[in-house]
C-alpha atoms as an extended CHARMM CRD file, in Angstrom:
* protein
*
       237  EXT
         1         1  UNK       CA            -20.6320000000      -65.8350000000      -28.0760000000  PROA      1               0.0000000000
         2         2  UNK       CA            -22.5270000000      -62.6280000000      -29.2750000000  PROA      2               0.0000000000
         3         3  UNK       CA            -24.0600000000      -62.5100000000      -26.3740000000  PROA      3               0.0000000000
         4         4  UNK       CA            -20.9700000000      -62.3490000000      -24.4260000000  PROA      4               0.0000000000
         5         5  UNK       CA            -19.2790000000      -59.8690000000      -26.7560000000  PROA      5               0.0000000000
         6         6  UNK       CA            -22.2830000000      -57.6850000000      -26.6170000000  PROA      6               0.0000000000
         7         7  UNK       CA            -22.3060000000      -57.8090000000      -23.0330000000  PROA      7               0.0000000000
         8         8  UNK       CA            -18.1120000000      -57.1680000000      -22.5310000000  PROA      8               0.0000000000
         9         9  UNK       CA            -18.7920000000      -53.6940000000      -25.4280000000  PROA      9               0.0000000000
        10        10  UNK       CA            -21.5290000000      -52.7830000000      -22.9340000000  PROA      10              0.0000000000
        11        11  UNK       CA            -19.7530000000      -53.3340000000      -19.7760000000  PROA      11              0.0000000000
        12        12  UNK       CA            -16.9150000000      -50.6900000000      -21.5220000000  PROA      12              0.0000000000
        13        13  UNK       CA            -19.0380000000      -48.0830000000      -22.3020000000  PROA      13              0.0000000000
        14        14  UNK       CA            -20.4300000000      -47.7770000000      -18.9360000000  PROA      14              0.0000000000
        15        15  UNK       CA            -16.7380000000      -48.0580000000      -17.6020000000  PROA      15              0.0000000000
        16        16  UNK       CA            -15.6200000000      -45.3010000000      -19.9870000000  PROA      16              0.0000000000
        17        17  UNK       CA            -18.9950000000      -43.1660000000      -19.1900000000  PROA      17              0.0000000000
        18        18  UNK       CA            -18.4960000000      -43.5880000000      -15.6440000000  PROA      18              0.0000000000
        19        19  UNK       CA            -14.6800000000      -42.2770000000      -15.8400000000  PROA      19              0.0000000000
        20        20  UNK       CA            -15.5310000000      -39.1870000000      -17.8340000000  PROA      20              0.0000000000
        21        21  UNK       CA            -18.6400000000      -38.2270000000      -15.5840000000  PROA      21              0.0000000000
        22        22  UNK       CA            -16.1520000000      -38.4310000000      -12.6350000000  PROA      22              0.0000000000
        23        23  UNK       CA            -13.1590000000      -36.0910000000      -14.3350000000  PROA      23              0.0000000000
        24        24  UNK       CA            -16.5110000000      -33.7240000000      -15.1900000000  PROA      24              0.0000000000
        25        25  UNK       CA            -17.1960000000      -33.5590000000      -11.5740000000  PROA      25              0.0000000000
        26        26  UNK       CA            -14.0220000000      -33.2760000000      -10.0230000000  PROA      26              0.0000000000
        27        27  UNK       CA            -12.9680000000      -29.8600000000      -12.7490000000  PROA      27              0.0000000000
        28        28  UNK       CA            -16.2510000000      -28.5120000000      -11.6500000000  PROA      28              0.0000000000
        29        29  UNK       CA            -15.3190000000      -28.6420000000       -8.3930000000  PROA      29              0.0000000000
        30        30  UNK       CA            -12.1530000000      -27.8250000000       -8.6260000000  PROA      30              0.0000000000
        31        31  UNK       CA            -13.6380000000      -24.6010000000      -10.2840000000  PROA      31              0.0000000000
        32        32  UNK       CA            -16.0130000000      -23.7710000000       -7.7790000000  PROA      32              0.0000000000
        33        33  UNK       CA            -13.3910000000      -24.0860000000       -4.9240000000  PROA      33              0.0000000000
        34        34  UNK       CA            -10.4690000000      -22.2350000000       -6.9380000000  PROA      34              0.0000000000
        35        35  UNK       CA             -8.8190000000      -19.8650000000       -5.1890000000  PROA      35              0.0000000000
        36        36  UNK       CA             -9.3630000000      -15.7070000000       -6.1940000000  PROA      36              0.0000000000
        37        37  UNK       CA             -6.6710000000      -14.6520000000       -8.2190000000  PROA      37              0.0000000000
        38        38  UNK       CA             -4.4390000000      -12.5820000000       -5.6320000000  PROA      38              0.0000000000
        39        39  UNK       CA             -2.7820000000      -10.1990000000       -8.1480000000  PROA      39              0.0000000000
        40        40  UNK       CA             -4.9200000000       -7.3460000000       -7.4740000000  PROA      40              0.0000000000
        41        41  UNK       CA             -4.1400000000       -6.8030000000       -3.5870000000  PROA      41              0.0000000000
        42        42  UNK       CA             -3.5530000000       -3.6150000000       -2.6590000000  PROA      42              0.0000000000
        43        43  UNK       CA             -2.5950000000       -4.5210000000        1.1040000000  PROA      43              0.0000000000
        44        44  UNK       CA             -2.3620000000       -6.9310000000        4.2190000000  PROA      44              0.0000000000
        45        45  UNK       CA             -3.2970000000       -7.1570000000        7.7550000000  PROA      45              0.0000000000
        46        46  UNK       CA             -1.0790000000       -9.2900000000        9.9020000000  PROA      46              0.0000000000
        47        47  UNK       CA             -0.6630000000      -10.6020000000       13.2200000000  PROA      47              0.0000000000
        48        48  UNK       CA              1.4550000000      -12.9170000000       15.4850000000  PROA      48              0.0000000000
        49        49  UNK       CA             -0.6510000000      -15.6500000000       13.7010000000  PROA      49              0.0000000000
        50        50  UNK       CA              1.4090000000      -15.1190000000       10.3650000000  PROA      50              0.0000000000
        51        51  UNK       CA              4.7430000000      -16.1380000000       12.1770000000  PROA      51              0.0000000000
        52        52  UNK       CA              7.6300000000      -13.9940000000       12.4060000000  PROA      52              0.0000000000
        53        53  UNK       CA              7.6990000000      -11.8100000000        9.0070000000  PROA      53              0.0000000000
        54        54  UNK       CA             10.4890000000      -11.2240000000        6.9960000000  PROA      54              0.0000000000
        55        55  UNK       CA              9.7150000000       -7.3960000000        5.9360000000  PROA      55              0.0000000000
        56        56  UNK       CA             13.0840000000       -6.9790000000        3.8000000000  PROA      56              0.0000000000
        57        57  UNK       CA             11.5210000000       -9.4680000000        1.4960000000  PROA      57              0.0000000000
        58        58  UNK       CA              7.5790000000       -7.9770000000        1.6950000000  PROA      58              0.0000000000
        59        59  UNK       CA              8.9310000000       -4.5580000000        1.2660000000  PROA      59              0.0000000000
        60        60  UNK       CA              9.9470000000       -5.9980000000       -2.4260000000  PROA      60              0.0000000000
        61        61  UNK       CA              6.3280000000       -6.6220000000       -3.4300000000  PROA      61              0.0000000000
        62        62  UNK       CA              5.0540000000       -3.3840000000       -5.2400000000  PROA      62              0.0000000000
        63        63  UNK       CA              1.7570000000       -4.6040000000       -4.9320000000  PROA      63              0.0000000000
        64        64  UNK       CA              1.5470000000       -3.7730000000       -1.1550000000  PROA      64              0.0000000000
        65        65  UNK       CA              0.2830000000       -0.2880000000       -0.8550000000  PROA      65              0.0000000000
        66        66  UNK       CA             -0.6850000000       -0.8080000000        3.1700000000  PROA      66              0.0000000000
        67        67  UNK       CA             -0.6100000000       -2.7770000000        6.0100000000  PROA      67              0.0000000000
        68        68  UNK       CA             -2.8330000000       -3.2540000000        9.4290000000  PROA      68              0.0000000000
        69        69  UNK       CA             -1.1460000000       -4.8200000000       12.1360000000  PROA      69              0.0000000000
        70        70  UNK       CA             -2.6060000000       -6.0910000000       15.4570000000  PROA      70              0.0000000000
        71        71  UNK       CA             -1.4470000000       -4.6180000000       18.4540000000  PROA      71              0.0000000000
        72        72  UNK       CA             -4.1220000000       -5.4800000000       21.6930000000  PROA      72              0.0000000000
        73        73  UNK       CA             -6.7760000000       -7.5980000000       22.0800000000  PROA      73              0.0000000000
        74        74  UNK       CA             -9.5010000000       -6.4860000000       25.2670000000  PROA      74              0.0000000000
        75        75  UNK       CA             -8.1070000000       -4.7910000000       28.1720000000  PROA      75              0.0000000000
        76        76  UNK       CA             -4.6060000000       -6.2100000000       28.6140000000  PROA      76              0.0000000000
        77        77  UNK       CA             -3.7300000000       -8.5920000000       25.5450000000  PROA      77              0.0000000000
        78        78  UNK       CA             -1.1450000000       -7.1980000000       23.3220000000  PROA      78              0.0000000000
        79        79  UNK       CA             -0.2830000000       -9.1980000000       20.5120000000  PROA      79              0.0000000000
        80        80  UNK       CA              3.8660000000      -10.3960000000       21.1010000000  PROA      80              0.0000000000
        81        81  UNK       CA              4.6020000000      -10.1270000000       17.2620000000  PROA      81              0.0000000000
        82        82  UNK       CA              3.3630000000       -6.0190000000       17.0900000000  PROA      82              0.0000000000
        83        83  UNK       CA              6.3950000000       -4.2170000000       17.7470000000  PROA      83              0.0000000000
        84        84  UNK       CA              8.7570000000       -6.3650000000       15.9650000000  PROA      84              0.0000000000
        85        85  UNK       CA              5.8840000000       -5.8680000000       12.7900000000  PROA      85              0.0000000000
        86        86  UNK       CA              4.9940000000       -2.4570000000       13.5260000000  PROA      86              0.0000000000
        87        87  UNK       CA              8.8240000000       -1.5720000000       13.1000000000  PROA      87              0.0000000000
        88        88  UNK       CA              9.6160000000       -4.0530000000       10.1260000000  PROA      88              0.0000000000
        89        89  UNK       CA              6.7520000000       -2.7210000000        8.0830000000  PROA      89              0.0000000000
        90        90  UNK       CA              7.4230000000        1.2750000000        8.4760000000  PROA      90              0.0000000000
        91        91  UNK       CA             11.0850000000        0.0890000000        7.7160000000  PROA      91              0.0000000000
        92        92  UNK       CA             10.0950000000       -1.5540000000        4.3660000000  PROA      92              0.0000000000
        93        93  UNK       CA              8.3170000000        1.7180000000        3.4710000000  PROA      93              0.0000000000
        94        94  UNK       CA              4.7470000000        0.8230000000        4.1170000000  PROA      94              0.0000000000
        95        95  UNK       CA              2.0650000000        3.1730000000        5.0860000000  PROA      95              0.0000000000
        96        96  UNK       CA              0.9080000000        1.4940000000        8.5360000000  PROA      96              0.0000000000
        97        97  UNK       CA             -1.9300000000        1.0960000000       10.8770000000  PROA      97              0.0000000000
        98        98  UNK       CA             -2.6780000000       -0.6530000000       14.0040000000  PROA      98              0.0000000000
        99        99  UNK       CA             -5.7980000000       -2.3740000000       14.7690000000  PROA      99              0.0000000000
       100       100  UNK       CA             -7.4400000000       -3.5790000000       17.8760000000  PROA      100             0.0000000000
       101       101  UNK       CA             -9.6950000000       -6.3130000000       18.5150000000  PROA      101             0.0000000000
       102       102  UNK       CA            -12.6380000000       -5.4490000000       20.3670000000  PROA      102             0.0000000000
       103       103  UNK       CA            -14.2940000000       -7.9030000000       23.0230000000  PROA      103             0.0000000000
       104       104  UNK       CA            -17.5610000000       -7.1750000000       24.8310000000  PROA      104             0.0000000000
       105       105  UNK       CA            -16.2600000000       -9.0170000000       28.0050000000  PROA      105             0.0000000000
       106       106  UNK       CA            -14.4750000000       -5.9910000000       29.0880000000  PROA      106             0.0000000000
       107       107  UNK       CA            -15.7880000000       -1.7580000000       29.2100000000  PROA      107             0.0000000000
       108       108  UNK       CA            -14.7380000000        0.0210000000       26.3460000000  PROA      108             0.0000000000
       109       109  UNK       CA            -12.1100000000        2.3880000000       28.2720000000  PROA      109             0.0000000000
       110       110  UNK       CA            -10.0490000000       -0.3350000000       29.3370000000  PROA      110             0.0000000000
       111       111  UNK       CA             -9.9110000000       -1.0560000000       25.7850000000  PROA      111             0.0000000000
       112       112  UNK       CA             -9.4810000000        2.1790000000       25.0020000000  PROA      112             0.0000000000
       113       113  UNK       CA             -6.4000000000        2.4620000000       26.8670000000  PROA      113             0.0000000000
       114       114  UNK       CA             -5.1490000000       -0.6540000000       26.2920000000  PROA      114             0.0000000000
       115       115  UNK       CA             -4.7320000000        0.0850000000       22.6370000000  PROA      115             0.0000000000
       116       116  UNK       CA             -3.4760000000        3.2150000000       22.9090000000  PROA      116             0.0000000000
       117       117  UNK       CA             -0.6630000000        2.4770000000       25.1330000000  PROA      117             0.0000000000
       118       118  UNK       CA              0.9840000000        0.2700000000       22.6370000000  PROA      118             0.0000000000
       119       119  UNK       CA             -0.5560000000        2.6570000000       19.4500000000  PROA      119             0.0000000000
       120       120  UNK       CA              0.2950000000        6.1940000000       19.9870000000  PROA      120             0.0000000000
       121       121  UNK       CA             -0.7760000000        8.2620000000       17.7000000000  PROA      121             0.0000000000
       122       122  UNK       CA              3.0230000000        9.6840000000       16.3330000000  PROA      122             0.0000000000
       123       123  UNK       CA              3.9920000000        5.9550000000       15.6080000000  PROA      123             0.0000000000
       124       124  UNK       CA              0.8620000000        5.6220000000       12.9710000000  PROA      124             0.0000000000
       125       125  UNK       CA              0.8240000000        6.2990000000        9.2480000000  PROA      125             0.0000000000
       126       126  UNK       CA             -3.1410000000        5.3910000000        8.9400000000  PROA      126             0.0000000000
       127       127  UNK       CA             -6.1050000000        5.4610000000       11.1230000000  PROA      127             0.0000000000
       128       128  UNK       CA             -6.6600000000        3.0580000000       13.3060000000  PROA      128             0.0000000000
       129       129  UNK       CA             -8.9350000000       -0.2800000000       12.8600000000  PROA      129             0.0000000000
       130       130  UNK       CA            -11.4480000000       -1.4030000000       14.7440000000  PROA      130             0.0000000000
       131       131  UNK       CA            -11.6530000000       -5.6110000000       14.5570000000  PROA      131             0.0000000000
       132       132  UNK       CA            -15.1480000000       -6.6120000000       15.7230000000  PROA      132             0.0000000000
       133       133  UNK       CA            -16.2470000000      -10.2580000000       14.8070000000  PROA      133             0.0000000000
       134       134  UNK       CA            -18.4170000000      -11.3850000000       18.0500000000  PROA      134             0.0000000000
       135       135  UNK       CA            -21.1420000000      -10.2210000000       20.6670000000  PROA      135             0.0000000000
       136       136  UNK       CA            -19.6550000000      -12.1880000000       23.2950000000  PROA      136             0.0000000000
       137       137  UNK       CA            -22.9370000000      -13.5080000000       24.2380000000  PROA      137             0.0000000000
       138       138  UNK       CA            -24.2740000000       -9.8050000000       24.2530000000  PROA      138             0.0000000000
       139       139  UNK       CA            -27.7040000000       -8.4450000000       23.0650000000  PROA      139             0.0000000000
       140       140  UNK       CA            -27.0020000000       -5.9290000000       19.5640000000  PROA      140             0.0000000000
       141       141  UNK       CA            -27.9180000000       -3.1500000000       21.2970000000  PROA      141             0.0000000000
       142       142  UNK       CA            -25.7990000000       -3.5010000000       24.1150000000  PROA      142             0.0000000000
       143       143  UNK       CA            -22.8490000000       -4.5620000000       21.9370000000  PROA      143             0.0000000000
       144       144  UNK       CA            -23.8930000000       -1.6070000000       19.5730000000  PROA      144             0.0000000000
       145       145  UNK       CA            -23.7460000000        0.9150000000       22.4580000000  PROA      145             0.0000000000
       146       146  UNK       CA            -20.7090000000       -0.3620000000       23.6160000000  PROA      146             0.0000000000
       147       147  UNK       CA            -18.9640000000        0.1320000000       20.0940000000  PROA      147             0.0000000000
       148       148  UNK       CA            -20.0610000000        3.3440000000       19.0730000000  PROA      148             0.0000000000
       149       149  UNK       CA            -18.2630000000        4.4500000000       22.8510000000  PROA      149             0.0000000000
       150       150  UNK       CA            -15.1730000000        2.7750000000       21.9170000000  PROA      150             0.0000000000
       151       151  UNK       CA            -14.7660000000        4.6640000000       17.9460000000  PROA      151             0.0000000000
       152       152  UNK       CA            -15.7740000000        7.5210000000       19.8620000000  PROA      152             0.0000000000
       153       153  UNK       CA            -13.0360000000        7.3770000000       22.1440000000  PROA      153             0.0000000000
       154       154  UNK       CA            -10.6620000000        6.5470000000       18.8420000000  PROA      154             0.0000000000
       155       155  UNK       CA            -11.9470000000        9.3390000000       16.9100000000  PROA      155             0.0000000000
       156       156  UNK       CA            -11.5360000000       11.7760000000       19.8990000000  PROA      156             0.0000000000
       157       157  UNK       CA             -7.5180000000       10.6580000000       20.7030000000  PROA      157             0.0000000000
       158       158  UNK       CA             -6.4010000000       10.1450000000       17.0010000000  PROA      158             0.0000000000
       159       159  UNK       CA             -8.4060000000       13.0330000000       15.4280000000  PROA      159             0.0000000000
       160       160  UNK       CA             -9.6710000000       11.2190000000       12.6740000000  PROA      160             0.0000000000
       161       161  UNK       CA            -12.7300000000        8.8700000000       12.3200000000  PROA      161             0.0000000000
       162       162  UNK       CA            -11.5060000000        4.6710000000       12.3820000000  PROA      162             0.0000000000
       163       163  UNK       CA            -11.6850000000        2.1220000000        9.9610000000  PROA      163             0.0000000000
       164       164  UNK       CA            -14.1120000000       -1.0360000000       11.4460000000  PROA      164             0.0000000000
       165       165  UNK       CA            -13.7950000000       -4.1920000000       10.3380000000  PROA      165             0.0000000000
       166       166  UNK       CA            -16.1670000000       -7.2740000000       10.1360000000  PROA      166             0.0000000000
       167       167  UNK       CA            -17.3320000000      -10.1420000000        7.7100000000  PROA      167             0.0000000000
       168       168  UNK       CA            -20.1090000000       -9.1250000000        5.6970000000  PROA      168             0.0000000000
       169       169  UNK       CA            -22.8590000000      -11.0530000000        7.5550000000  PROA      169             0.0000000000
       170       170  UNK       CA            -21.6160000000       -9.9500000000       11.0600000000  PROA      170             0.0000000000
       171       171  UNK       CA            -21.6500000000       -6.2860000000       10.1060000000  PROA      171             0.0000000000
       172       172  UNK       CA            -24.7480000000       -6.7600000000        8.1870000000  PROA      172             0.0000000000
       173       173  UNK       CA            -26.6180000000       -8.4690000000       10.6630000000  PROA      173             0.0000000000
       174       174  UNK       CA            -25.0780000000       -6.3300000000       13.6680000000  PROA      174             0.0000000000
       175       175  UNK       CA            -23.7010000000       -3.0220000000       13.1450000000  PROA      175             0.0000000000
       176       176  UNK       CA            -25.8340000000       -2.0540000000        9.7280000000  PROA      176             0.0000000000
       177       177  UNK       CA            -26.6000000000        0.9090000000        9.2290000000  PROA      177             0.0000000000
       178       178  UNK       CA            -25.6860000000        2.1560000000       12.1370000000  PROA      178             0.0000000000
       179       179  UNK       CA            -21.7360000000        2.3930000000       11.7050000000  PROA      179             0.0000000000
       180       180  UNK       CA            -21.9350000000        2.8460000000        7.7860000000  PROA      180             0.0000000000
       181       181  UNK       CA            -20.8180000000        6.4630000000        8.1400000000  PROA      181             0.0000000000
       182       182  UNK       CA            -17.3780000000        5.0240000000        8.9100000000  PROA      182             0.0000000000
       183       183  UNK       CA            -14.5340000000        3.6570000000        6.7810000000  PROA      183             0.0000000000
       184       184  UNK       CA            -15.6900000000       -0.0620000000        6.2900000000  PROA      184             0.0000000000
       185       185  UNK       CA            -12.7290000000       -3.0250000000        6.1930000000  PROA      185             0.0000000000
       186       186  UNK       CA            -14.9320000000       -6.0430000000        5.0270000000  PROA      186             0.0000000000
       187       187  UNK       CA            -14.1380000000       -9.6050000000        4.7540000000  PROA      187             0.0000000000
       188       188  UNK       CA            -15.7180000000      -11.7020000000        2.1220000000  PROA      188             0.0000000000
       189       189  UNK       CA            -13.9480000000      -14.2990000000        0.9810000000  PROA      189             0.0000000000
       190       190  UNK       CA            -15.3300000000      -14.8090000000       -2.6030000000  PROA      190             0.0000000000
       191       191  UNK       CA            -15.3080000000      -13.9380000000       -6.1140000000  PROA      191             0.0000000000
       192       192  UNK       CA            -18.4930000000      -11.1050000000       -5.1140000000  PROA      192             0.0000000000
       193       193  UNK       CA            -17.7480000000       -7.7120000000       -3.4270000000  PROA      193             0.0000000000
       194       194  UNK       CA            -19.5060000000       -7.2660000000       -0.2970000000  PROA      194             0.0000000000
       195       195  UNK       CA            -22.8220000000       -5.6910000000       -0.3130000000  PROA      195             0.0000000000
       196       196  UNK       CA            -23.7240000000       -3.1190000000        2.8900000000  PROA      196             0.0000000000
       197       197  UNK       CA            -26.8520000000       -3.1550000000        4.4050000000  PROA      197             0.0000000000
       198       198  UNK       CA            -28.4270000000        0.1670000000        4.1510000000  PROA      198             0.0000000000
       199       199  UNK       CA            -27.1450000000        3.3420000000        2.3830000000  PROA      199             0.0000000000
       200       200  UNK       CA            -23.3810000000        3.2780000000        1.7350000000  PROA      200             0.0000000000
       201       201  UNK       CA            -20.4350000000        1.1340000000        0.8430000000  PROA      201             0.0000000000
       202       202  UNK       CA            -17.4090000000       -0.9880000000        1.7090000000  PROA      202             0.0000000000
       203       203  UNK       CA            -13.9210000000        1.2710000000        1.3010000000  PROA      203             0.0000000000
       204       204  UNK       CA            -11.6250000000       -1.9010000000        1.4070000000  PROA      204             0.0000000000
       205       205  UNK       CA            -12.2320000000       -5.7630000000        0.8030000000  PROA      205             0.0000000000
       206       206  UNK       CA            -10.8750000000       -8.7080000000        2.1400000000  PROA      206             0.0000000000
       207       207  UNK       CA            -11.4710000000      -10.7430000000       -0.5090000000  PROA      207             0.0000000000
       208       208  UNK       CA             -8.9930000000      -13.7540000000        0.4030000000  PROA      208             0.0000000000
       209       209  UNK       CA             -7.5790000000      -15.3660000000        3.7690000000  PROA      209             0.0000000000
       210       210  UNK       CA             -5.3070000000      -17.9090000000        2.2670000000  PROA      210             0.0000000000
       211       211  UNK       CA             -3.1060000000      -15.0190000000        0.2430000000  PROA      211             0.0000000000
       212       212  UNK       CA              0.6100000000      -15.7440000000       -0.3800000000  PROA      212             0.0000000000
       213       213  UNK       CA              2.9690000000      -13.1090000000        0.2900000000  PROA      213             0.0000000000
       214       214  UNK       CA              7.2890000000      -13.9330000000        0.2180000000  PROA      214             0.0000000000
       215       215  UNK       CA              8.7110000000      -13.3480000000        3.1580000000  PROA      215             0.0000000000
       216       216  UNK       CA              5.3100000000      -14.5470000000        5.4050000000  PROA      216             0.0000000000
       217       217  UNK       CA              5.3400000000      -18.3080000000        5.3790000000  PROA      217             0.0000000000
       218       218  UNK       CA              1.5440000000      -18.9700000000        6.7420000000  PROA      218             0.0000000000
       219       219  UNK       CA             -1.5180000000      -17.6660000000        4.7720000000  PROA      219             0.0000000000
       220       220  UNK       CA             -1.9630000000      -14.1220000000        4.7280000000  PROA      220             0.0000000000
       221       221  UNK       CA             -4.9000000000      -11.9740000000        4.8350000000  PROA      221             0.0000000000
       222       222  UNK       CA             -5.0430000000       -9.8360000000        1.1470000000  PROA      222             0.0000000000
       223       223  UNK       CA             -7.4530000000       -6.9730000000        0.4520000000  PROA      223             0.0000000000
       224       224  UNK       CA             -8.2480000000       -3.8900000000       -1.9750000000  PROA      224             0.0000000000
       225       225  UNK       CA             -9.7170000000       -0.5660000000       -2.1630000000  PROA      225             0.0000000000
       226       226  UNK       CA            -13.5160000000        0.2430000000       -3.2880000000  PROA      226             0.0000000000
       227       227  UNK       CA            -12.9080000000        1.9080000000       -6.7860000000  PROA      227             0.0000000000
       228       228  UNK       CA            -14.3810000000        4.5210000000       -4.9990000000  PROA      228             0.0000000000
       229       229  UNK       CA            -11.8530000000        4.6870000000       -2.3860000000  PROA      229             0.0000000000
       230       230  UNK       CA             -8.3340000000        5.7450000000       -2.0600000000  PROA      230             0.0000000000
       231       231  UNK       CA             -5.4360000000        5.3870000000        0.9210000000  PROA      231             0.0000000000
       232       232  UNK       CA             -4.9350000000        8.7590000000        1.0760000000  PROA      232             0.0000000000
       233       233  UNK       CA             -8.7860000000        8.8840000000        2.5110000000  PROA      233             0.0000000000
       234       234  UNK       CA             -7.2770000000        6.7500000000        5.7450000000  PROA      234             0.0000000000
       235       235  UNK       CA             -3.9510000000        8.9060000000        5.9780000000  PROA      235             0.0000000000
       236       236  UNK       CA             -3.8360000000       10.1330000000       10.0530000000  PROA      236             0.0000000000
       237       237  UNK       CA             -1.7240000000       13.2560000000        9.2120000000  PROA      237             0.0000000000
């Protein structure tokens, strides 16, 4: 009967142990995987990926300082949510840009135009962004080369130098050092700030992807200035 009394006390413990070693696991993980805080955003990029907007409720968040919206993609994609955003978002007071995704599968004029056709310059509050996340297959140096023709091109037609964006280990392992002169838009989704390869730093962050904005119903790209860095550095005018 001891026996059997020891053994059922026994039989408990290890139960109970094995119950509060699980909860222990699952609130560290629940930790590590915790979303950042989002109250700190200073701005937003969108596309037609976030859905149709509503920009008469955004424009009531005071935490939005700026927006980037796509507008082309290559040579002849242009993204089918860009006017209706680029026009909702200047509307709701925001200081806007336009940015373009850059592909290596077509020449850097055709881009060129492409983005500037559906960008002018007079409908632009900020300079424009650059959105490079893949070679396409292509060596560094040609995608490099390729690059440095198509900012050059910006820089030339909007008078101003553009912002690039890229996730820390593309630009790192692609484009640094050789674009750090320019405004840097870095992705890095974690509770660190990005760290630039070679002598210089980011100007904004994108520190989340699943931010949470009212009046855009899907996640939403959220981001902040470099204590360093201000908006009025990526004014166009």
């Amino acid at each position: 009967m001891r026996f059997r009394i020891a053994k059922y006390i026994f039989t408990v413990i290890l139960c109970l142990l094995s119950f509060l070693t699980l909860n222990a696991q699952k609130r560290t993980k629940n930790k590590l995987t915790a979303p950042i805080p989002s109250s700190n955003y200073s701005g937003i990029d969108v596309s037609h990926h976030n859905g149709k907007i509503d920009w008469n409720k955004v424009k009531k968040n005071r935490r939005i300082k700026f927006v980037y919206i796509k507008a082309t993609e290559g040579a002849d994609f242009v993204d089918p949510e860009y006017n209706r955003n680029l026009k909702g978002a200047r509307k709701a007071g925001f200081k806007v840009g336009s940015y373009h995704y850059f592909h290596m599968t077509s020449s850097p004029e055709w881009q060129f135009k492409n983005f500037i056709k559906h960008a002018p310059k007079k409908k632009q509050d900020l300079v424009p962004m650059v959105d490079f996340e893949t070679c396409d297959g292509y060596s560094i140096k040609r995608t490099r080369k390729a690059l440095k023709k198509f900012v050059s091109l910006l820089e030339k037609y909007y008078g101003k130098k553009p912002i690039i964006y890229s996730t820390m280990s593309h630009y790192n392992d692609i484009l640094a050092p050789e674009f750090n002169r320019y405004h840097l838009y870095i992705g890095r989704y974690s509770d660190c700030p990005p760290v630039i390869r070679g002598k210089g730093t980011y100007t904004i962050w994108q520190y989340s992807e699943t931010g949470r904005v009212k009046g855009i119903k899907r996640y939403v790209d959220l981001a902040r200035f470099h204590d360093k860095h201000n908006l009025k550095e990526l004014y166009l005018r």
